[in-house]
N, C-alpha and C positions, 0 to 999 in steps of 0.2 A: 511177917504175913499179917495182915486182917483180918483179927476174928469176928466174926458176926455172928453175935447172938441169935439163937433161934431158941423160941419158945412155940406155943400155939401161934399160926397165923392168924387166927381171927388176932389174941393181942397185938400184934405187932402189924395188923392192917389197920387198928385201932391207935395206934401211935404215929404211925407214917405220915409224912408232912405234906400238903397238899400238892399233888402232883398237876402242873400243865399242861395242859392237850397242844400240841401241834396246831398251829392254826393252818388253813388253807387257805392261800392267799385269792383274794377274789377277780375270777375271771376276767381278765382282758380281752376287749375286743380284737380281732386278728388283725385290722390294718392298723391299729393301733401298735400293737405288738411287732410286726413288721416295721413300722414308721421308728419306734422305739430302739430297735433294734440298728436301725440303718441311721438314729441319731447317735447314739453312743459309737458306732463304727466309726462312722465318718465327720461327724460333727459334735466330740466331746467335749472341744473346749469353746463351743457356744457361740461361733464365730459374729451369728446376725445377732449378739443380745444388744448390743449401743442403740440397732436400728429401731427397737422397740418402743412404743409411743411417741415417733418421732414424727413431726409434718415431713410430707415429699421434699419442700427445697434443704430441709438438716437433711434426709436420706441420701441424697445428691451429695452431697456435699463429702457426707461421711464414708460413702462410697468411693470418691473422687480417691480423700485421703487414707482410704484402704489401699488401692491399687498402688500411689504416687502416698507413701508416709512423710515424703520431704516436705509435704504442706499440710503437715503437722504441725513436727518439731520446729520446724521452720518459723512459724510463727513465733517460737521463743528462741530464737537464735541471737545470741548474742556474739557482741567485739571478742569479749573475754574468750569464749568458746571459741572463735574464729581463728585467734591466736596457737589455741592446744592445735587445733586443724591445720594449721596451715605449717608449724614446726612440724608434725607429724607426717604432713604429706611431704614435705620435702626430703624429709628423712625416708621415707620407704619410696622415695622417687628415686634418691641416689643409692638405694638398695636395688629397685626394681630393675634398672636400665641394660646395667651390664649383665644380668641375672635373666633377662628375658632374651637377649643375642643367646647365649648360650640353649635356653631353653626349646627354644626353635631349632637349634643345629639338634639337639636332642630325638626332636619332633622331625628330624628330615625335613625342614622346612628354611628357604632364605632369611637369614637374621632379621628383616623389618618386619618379618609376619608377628616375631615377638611381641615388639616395639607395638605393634598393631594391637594386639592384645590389650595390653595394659593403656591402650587410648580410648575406645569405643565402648568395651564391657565396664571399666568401673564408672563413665559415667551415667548409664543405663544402668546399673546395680544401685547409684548415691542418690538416683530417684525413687526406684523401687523398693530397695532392698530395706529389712528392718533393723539389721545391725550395725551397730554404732561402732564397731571394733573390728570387724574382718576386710583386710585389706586384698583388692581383685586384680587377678591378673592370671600368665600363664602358670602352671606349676611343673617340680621335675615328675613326680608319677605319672600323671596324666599325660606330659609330654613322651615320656617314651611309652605308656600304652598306647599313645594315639600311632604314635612313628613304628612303633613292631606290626601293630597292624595294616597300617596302610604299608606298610614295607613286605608284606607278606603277600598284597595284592597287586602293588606297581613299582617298578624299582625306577626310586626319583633320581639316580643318574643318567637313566637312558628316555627314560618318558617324565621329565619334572612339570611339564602343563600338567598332564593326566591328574600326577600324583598330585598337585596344588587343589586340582577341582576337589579329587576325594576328601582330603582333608576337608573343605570347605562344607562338602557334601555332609561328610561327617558331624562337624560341627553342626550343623543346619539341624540334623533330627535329634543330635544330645539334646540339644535344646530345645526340641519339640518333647523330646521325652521327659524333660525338670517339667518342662510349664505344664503337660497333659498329667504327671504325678502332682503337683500343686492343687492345678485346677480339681482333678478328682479325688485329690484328699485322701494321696495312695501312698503318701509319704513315707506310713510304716512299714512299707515295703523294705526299704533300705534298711530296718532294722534286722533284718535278717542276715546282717551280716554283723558276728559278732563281734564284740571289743576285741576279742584275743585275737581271732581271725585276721582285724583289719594290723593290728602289733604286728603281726607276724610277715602279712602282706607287704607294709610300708616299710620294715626293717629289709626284706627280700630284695622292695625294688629300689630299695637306697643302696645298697650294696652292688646290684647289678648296674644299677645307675652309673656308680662312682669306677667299676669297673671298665664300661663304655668310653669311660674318661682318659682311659689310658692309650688310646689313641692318640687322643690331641697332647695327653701328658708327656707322651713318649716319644712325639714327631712321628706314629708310625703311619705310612701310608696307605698300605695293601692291608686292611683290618675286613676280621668275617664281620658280616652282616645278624649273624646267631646274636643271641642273649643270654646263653646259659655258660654258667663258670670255668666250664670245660674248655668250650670253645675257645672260649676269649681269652684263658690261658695260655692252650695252645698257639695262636697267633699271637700273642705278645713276646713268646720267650720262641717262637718261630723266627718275627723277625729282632731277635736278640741281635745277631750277629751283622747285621747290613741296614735295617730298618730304625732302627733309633737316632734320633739327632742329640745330641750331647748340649748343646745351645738352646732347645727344646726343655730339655729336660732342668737345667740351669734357672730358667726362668719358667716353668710349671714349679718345680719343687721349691724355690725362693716365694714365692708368692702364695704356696699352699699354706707355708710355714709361717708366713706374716698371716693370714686371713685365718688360721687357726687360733695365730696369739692374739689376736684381735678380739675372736667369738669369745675367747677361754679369758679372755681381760672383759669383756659384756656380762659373762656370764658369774663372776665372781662380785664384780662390782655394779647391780642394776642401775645405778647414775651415771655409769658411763655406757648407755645401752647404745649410744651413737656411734661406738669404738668400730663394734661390726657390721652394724648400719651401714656408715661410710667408709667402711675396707676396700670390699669389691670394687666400688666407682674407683676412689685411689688406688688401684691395682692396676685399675684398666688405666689410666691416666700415665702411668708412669711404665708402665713395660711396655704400652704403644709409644712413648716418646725414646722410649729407650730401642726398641727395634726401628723406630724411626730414624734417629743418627747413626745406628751402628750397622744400618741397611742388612738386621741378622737375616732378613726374608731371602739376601738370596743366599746364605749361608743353610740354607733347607727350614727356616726356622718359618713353620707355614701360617700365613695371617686371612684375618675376614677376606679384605680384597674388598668389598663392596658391600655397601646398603644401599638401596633404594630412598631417596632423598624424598620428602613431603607426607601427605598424610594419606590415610587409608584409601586406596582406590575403588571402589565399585563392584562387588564381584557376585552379584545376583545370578546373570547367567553363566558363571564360571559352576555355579551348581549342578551338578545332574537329578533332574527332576525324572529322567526313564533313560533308559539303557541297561546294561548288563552292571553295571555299577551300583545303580537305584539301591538294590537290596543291600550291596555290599558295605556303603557306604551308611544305608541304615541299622545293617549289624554291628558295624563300630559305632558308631553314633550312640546306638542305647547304649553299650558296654561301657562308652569313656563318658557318657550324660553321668550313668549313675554312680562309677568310681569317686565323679567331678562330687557330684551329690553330696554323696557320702563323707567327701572331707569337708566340704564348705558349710553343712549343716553340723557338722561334729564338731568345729572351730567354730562357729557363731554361737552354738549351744553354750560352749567351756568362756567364751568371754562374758556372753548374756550372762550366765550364774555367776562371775567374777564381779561383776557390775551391779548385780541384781535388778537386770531388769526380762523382761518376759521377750522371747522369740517365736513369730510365728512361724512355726516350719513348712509350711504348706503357701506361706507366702514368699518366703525365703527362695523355696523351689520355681513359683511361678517368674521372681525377678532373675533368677541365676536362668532359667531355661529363656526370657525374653532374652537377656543380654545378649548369650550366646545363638541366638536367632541372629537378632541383627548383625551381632559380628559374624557371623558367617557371611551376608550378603556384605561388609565391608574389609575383610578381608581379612578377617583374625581365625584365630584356630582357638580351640575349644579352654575359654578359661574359667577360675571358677577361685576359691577362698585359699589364700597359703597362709600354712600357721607358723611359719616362720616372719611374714613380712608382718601379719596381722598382731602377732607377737611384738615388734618393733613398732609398730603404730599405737599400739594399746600401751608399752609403757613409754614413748614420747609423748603422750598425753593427749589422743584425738578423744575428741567430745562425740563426733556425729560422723557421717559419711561423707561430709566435706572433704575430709583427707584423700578419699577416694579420686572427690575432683579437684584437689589442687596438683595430685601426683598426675591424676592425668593430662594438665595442663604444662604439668611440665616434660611430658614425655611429647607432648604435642612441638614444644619448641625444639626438643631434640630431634625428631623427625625433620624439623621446617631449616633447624641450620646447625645442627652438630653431628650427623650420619656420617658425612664425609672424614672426617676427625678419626671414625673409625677403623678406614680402610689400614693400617697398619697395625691394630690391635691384634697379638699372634693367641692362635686355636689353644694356645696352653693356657694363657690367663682366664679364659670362659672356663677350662676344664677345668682349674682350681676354685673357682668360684661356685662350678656344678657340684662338686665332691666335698667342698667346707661346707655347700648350701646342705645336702643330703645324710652328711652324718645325725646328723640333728633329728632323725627319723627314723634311726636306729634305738630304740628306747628300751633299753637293758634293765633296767629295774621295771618296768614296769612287767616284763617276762616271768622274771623271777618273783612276782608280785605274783601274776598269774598261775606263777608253779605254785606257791604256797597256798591261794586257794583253790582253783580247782585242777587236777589233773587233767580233765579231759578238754579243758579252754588249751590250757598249755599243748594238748597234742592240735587240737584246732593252729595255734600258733607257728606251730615247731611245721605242721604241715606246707601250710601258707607258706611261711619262709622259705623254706627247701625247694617248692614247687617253682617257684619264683627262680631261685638263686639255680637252680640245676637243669633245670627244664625251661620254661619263658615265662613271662607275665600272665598268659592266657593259661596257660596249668596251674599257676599257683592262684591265679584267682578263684579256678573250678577247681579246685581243692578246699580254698577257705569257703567257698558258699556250701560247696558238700559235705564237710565235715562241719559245720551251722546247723546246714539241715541234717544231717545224721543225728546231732544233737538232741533238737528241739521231737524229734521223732523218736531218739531213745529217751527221752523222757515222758513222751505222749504216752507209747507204746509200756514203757514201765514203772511206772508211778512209784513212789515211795510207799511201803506199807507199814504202819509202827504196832505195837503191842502195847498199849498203855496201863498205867497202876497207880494206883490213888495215892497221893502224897501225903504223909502223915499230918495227923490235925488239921486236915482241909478235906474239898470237898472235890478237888483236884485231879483231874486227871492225866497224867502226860506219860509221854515215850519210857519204857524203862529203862534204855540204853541211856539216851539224853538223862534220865532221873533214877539212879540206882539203887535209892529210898522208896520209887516209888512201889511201894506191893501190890501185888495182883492179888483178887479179891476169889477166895475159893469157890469154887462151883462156874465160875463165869469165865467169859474169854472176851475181853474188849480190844476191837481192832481198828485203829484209822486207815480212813483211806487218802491219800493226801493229792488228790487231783480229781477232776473231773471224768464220769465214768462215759467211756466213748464206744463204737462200732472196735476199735483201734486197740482198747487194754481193756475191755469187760471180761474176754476170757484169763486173760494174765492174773486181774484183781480174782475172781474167782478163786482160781488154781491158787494163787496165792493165800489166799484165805483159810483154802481149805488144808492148807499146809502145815499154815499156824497152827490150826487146830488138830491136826496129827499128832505135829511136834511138841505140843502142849498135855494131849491124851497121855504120849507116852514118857512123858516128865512126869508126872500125876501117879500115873500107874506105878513108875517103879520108886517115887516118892511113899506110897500109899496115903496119896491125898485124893480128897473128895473130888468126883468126875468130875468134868467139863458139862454143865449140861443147858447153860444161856450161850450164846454167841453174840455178841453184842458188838455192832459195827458203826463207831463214832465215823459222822457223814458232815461234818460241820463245813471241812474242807472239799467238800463235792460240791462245786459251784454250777454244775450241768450234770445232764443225765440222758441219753440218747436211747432208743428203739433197742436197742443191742446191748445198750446197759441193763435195761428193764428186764429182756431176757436175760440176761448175765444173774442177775439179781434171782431170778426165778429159778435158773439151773442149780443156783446155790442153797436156795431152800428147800428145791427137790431130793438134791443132795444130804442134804441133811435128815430130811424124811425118812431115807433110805438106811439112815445108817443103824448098826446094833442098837445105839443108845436111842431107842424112839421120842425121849422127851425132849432131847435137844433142839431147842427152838433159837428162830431167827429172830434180833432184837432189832430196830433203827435209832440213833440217837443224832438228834439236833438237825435235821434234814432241812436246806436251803427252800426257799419258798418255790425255786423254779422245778427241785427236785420234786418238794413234796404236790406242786401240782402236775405233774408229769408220773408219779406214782396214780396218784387219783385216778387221772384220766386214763392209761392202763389196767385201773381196778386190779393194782399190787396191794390195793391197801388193804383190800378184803381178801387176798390170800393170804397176807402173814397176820391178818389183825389189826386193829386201827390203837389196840389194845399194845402191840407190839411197839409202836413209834412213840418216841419219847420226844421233849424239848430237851433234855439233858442227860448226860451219864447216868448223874447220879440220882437221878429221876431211876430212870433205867437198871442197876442195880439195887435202889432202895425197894423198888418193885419188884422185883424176880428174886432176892434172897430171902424172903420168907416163906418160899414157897420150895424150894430148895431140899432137896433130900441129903445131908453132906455126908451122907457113908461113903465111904471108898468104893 
C-alpha cells in the first residue's frame, strides 16, 4: 500500500506541485461542427485533397482518372509489366473456365451465363477498379446464395426464362447496391460483419457447397432441392441402393484426388503455383475425351450436353423493371450485392497490404457495383473478387489489372470457338473441381486462432457455420450479422469498468488486475470508465461504479483501513458524452450526497475536450465544482489527500 504522508495541509498545499486546469475547448460554430462531423464520417481519408489548388483542365483530368485509374497507371505501363500480366492472365484463364461452368450449374444457371461472367465484369472492373491483385469473375458462395434464392422463388426446371430474368434482375440491383454504398461512402456498413462471423459463414458454405456436389459426384439424379446437411444426407444414402452410377463415381473420385494432389503439390511448393492453376482445365480436357471414346454418357454417366456458342447476348429487357418480382429480385439483389462486397473488398484489402500499396474502398464498391450493372444487361449473373484465383494471379506475378483483361480475352475465344469441345464434359469433373475449389475456405487455424482470442468471436463463428451447415445460407447469414450486432451492442451497453493503482515509483496509474503492483491509494477510489458514456450504458456505468464503491467500503471496513471518502473517475477513455450520460453522471453525485459518509465527493480526471464541453454546457461543472475536474490522476489525488481524514 501507499503511504501518504499527512502533516498540516496548509504544508503540504505549500509543497504540491503546480496543478493544471482543464482547458475548455473553444466553441465551435454549429454548421461547422455538423460539416466536421459529416467529414470525419464520410470523408476521412480526404478523397478531394489532389484537387486542391489545382486549374479546372488538371481538375478534369484528375477526376477522369478517379473514376477510370487505368489512365493512371497506364501511363507508366511498361513491356516488362505486360509480360507478369499476361502469364498471369492466362494462368487464372485456365483456372477460370472450367471453374465458372460449374459455378453456374451452382447458380441454377446454363453453363455459358458463367463463361459470361468472367467476360464482361473483369473488363469493366481492369478500367475502374483499383487493385492490381483481385482476379474477377463468378464465385462458389455467392453462386449458391444467389441459386438458393432464386430457387426459393422460381423453380428453373419448370419456368428457366422466368428464373434467368430474376437472376438478371438480381444481379441488376446488387449492383446498384455496391455503386449507391460507394457513391455514398457507406462502405463501413459492411463492416459489421465481423471477421469471425465471415470464418464461420464461408467455412459453412464451403462445406454445403461441396456437399451439393454429391449429386453430380455420385451420378445421382432425383436430388432434394434443400441446402441443409440433413437433407442432403438423406437423399444421398436414399438413393444409395438404385441412384449411384459406379462410372460416375470412378471418374469424380480419380479427378478429385488428382486436383487435390495438385493444390497440396501448389501449396507446399509456391514455384509450382501453376500445378493447380492448370489442374481443373486438364481435368476437363481429359475426362471429356475420355467419356468421349468410351461413349460412358450413355452408360448413365451424365454430361454438359450443351453451351451456348458466341459472346454475351443482350439482356436489358430480360430484366424486370415492375411486376411482382421487382421487389423480390431486389431483396436478393442487396443480399448477394453485399455478400459479393464483403469478399472482394476483404481480398483487395489482404493483397493491397501484401504489396503495400493503398485501396480505396468506396471506389472499389462503385467499380464492383458498375461492372455488375452492366453485366446484368449482358447476361452475366452477379460477380465479384475470388481469393482463390486472385491468389493464383498474385503469385504468377500480375503487375496491374491487365490480367483481368487478358483472362478475359481469352474466355472471349473460348465462347467464339471452344464451347462446343464441351458438350461431353461429364457433371462429375465440374463437381470435383467445385469441392477441390471450396475446401480452401474452410480455414481451421484461423477458428482456433479465434478460439484463443476471443470467446465470443468464436461463438459469432461456430454460429455462422451451423446456421449455414444445418439450416440454409439465409439463416446462417442472419445469425452471423446477429450475433455481430449482439456483440457491438453488449459492448455498447456494457463497457469495461477497471479499478486503478499507482505503480510504484511512478506517477502511474493502471488497472490493478492488469498491474498487481499497482496500490490503491487510502482514502481514494479511482475508477476508469473504458467507453463512451451513452443514452444506452449511463445507467450500467452508474450502478457499476457504485458497486465498486460498496465493494471497496467493505474491504476497508473489515481491513480497518481508512474510508473511502474521494471517488475519483479517470475519463481519459470517454471519447463522448450524451444527455443521458450527463444525467447518469448527476444520479451518481446525488447518490453519493445521499450516503452515511457525507464527505464523499465526486472527482473527474483527464475529461476529453468533447466531454469537458458538453459538461459546460449542462453546468455539471458547477455542480461538482470546477475544483473537482482534473488534467490528471495524479493531479487529482495530489489534491484530495491532504485534505483527507485517514482514521478508520
Amino acid at each position: 500500500m501507499d503511504v501518504i504522508g499527512v502533516s498540516s495541509s496548509r504544508r503540504n498545499s505549500e509543497n504540491l506541485p503546480h496543478v493544471h486546469k482543464v482547458g475548455r475547448p473553444p466553441r465551435q460554430n454549429l454548421l461547422k461542427e455538423i460539416a466536421g462531423t459529416v467529414r470525419e464520417t464520410f470523408f476521412a481519408d480526404d478523397p478531394l485533397r489532389h484537387f486542391k489548388d489545382q486549374p479546372r483542365s488538371r481538375k478534369f483530368v484528375l477526376g477522369f482518372q478517379a473514376v477510370f485509374p487505368i489512365f493512371e497507371w497506364g501511363r507508366h505501363y511498361s513491356f516488362s509489366k505486360f509480360k507478369g500480366d499476361l502469364i498471369a492472365g492466362l494462368t487464372i484463364a485456365s483456372l477460370c473456365i472450367p471453374q465458372d461452368i460449374g459455378y453456374a450449374k451452382l447458380a441454377g444457371l446454363p453453363p455459358q451465363h458463367g463463361l459470361y461472367s468472367s467476360f464482361v465484369p473483369p473488363l469493366i472492373y481492369a478500367f475502374m477498379g483499383s487493385s492490381r491483385d483481385i482476379a474477377i469473375g463468378p464465385v462458389a458462395v455467392v453462386s449458391l446464395l444467389l441459386g438458393t434464392l432464386l430457387q426459393d422463388e422460381i423453380d428453373p426446371s419448370k419456368n428457366p426464362a422466368e428464373y434467368l430474368r430474376l437472376a438478371f434482375t438480381a444481379t441488376f440491383f446488387a449492383g446498384i447496391t455496391q455503386v449507391t454504398l460507394g457513391f455514398f461512402r457507406l462502405g463501413f456498413l459492411i463492416d459489421f460483419l465481423s471477421h469471425a462471423a465471415i470464418v464461420g459463414f464461408m467455412a459453412g458454405a464451403a462445406v454445403t457447397i461441396a456437399l451439393q456436389q454429391l449429386k453430380g459426384l455420385l451420378g445421382i439424379k432425383d436430388f432434394t432441392k434443400k441446402t441443409d446437411i440433413v437433407s442432403v444426407m438423406r437423399s444421398v444414402f436414399r438413393a444409395a441402393h438404385h441412384g449411384w452410377n459406379w462410372q460416375t463415381i470412378l471418374i469424380g473420385m480419380s479427378f478429385l484426388a488428382f486436383l487435390l494432389v495438385a493444390k497440396y503439390i501448389g501449396k507446399k511448393k509456391k514455384k509450382l503455383f501453376w500445378v493447380p492453376a492448370i489442374a481443373p482445365l486438364i481435368s476437363v480436357v481429359l475426362s471429356t475425351f475420355f467419356v468421349y471414346i468410351t461413349r460412358a454418357d450413355k452408360h448413365g454417366v451424365q454430361i454438359v450436353k450443351h453451351i451456348r456458342r458466341g459472346i454475351n447476348p443482350a439482356s436489358v429487357d430480360e430484366i424486370f423493371f415492375s411486376g411482382e418480382y421487382l421487389a423480390k429480385g431486389f431483396r436478393i439483389g442487396v443480399l448477394a450485392g453485399m455478400i459479393a462486397l464483403t469478399e472482394a473488398v476483404a481480398i483487395g484489402r489482404t493483397f493491397a497490404s501484401m504489396k503495400d500499396y493503398q485501396l480505396d474502398g468506396n471506389k472499389e464498391m462503385v467499380a464492383l457495383g458498375t461492372m455488375n450493372i452492366v453485366g446484368s444487361m449482358t447476361s452475366c449473373y452477379v460477380a465479384t473478387g475470388s481469393f482463390y484465383r486472385s491468389a493464383v494471379n498474385y503469385m504468377a506475378g500480375c503487375h496491374t489489372a491487365v490480367s483481368n483483361i487478358v483472362m478475359s480475352g481469352v474466355v472471349l475465344l473460348t465462347l467464339e470457338l471452344i464451347t462446343p469441345l464441351f458438350k461431353y464434359t461429364p457433371n462429375a469433373i465440374l463437381a470435383s473441381i467445385i469441392i477441390s475449389a471450396v475446401i480452401g475456405l474452410i480455414d481451421i487455424e484461423a477458428a482456433i486462432l479465434i478460439w484463443k482470442i476471443d470467446k465470443f468471436d468464436f461463438v459469432a463463428c461456430m454460429g455462422a457455420f451451423f446456421g449455414v451447415v444445418f439450416c440454409s445460407v439465409e439463416i446462417g447469414l442472419l445469425i452471423a450479422v446477429s450475433i455481430s450486432f449482439a456483440k457491438i451492442l453488449l459492448q455498447v451497453t456494457r463497457p469495461r469498468t477497471a479499478m486503478l493503482g499507482k505503480l510504484p515509483r511512478t506517477t502511474v496509474y493502471r488497472n490493478i488486475l492488469q498491474y498487481p503492483d499497482a496500490a490503491k491509494v487510502p482514502g481514494i477510489l479511482i475508477v476508469r470508465v473504458d467507453s463512451a458514456i451513452y443514452f444506452s450504458n449511463s445507467n450500467y456505468i452508474k450502478e457499476r461504479i457504485l458497486r465498486w464503491l460498496v465493494d471497496e467500503e467493505e474491504r476497508v471496513k473489515e481491513n480497518s483501513q481508512p474510508r473511502i471518502q474521494y471517488l475519483i473517475v479517470e475519463m481519459s477513455p470517454v471519447t463522448d458524452i450524451d444527455t443521458s450520460g450527463i444525467h447518469g453522471m448527476e444520479e451518481l453525485l446525488r447518490s453519493l450526497e445521499k450516503r452515511d459518509v457525507k464527505i464523499s465527493l465526486l472527482v473527474l480526471a483527464n475529461p476529453g475536450p468533447i466531454v469537458v464541453d458538453k459538461l459546460h454546457a449542462s453546468k455539471f461543472h458547477e455542480m461538482i465544482g470546477e475544483d473537482r475536474i482534473f488534467l490528471t490522476v495524479e493531479d487529482a489525488v495530489r489534491t484530495c489527500a491532504p485534505k483527507m481524514d485517514l482514521e478508520p
